[in-house]
N, C-alpha and C positions, 0 to 999 in steps of 0.2 A: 608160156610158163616164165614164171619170173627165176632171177638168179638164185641158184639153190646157196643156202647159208651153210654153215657148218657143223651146225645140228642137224640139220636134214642130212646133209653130205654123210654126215657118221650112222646115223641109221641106216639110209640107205646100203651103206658098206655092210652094216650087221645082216641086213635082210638076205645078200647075195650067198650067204647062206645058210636060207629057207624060211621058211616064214616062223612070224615070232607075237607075241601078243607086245601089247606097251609097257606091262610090269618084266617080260624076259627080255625087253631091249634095254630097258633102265639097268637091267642085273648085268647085261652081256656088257652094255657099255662104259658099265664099271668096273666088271672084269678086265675089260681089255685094254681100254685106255684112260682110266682113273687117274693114274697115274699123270698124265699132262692134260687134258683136255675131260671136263666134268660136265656130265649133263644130267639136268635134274629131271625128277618125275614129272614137272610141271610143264618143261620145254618140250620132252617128249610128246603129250600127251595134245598139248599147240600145235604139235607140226604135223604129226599123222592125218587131222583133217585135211587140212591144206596141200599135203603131197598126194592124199587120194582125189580131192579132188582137182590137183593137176594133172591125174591120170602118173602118176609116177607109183603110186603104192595101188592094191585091189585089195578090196575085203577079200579074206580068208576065211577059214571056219570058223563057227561060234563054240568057245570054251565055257565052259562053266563058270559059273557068277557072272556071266552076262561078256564075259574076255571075247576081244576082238582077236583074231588073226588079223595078219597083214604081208601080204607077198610083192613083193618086188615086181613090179611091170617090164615089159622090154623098153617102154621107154624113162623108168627109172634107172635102170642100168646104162642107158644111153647118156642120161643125164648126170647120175655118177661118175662114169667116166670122162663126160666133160668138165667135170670140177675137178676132178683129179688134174686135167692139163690144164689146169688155168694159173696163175700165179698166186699161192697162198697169199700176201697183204701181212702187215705185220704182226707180229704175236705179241698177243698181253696177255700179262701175269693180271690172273685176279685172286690175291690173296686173303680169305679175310683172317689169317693169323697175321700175316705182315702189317695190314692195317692196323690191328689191333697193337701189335708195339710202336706202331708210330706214337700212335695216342696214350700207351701205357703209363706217361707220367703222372697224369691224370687218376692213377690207380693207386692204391696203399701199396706199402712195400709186400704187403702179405699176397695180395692179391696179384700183383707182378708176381712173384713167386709161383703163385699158382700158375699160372696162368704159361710162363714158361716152361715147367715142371710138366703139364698138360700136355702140353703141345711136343714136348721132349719124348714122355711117352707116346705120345701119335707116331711121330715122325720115324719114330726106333721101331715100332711094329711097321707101319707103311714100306722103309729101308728091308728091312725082313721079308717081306713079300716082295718087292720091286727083287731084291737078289733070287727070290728061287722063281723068277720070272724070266730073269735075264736068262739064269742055267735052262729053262727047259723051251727057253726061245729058240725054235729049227731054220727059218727064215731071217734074211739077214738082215731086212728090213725094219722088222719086227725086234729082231736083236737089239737092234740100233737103238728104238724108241723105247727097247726095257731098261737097254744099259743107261738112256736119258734118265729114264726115273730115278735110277738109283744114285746119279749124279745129283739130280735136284732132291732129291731126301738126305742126300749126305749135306748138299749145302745149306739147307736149312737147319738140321741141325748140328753144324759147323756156326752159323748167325745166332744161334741160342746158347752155344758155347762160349760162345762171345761177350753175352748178356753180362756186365758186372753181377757180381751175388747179392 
């Protein structure tokens, strides 16, 4: 088996408890850590082959409209929890609102507006959620990486306050 990545790693984590098709890991795994770490329906959907057939995930039951199940192996837990002890490697921000003010000069003023305005409103609902996240966070672990989010939604839109008008 080759080194599991960080998409697989977070599945994996989701699976431990219980099996899940590829549309409720996309859902859980937006639930749970949206906030710092985002996985698309697409990565999802790339990795479940490749982790069954490294023997780390088993088909599960067949749902409706064709949904696959997907259970956790003993040696997908095995393999989770060696990713877990290994040394995370550095963390990148992949932003594509920050991108997009880099480049924003290139835009009309109207359109920077928007475009700030937008994102202002995201950022204040995201902030809103990360907060009744943080409160009904029981694990301290867990705590920690809600109370992240709601630092990085304050500071982004902290850099959009910033924005001249």
């Amino acid at each position: 088996m080759t080194e599991l990545n960080a998409t697989s790693a977070a599945l994996l984590g989701l699976l431990h408890e219980g099996p899940k098709t590829g549309g409720q890991l996309v859902a859980a795994a937006t639930e749970r850590f949206g906030g710092f770490f985002s996985v698309t329906r697409s990565q999802v959907y790339r990795e479940l082959p490749s982790l069954t057939d490294d023997g780390l995930l088993r088909l599960g039951k067949q749902g409706p409209r064709s949904s696959q199940q997907y259970v956790i192996t003993a040696a997908g837990k095995r393999a989770f929890k060696s990713w877990l002890n290994t040394e995370p490697g550095p963390d990148n921000v992949r932003s594509p609102l920050i991108l997009r003010l880099v480049y924003a000069a290139s835009l009309t003023p109207k359109q920077r507006a928007s475009l700030v305005e937008s994102a202002r409103a995201q950022y204040t609902e995201k902030l809103d959620a990360a907060k009744a996240a943080a409160k009904a966070a029981d694990d301290p672990y867990a705590k920690a990486a809600a109370d992240f989010t709601v630092s990085h939604n304050r500071a982004v839109l902290k850099l959009l306050d910033a924005i001249p008008k």
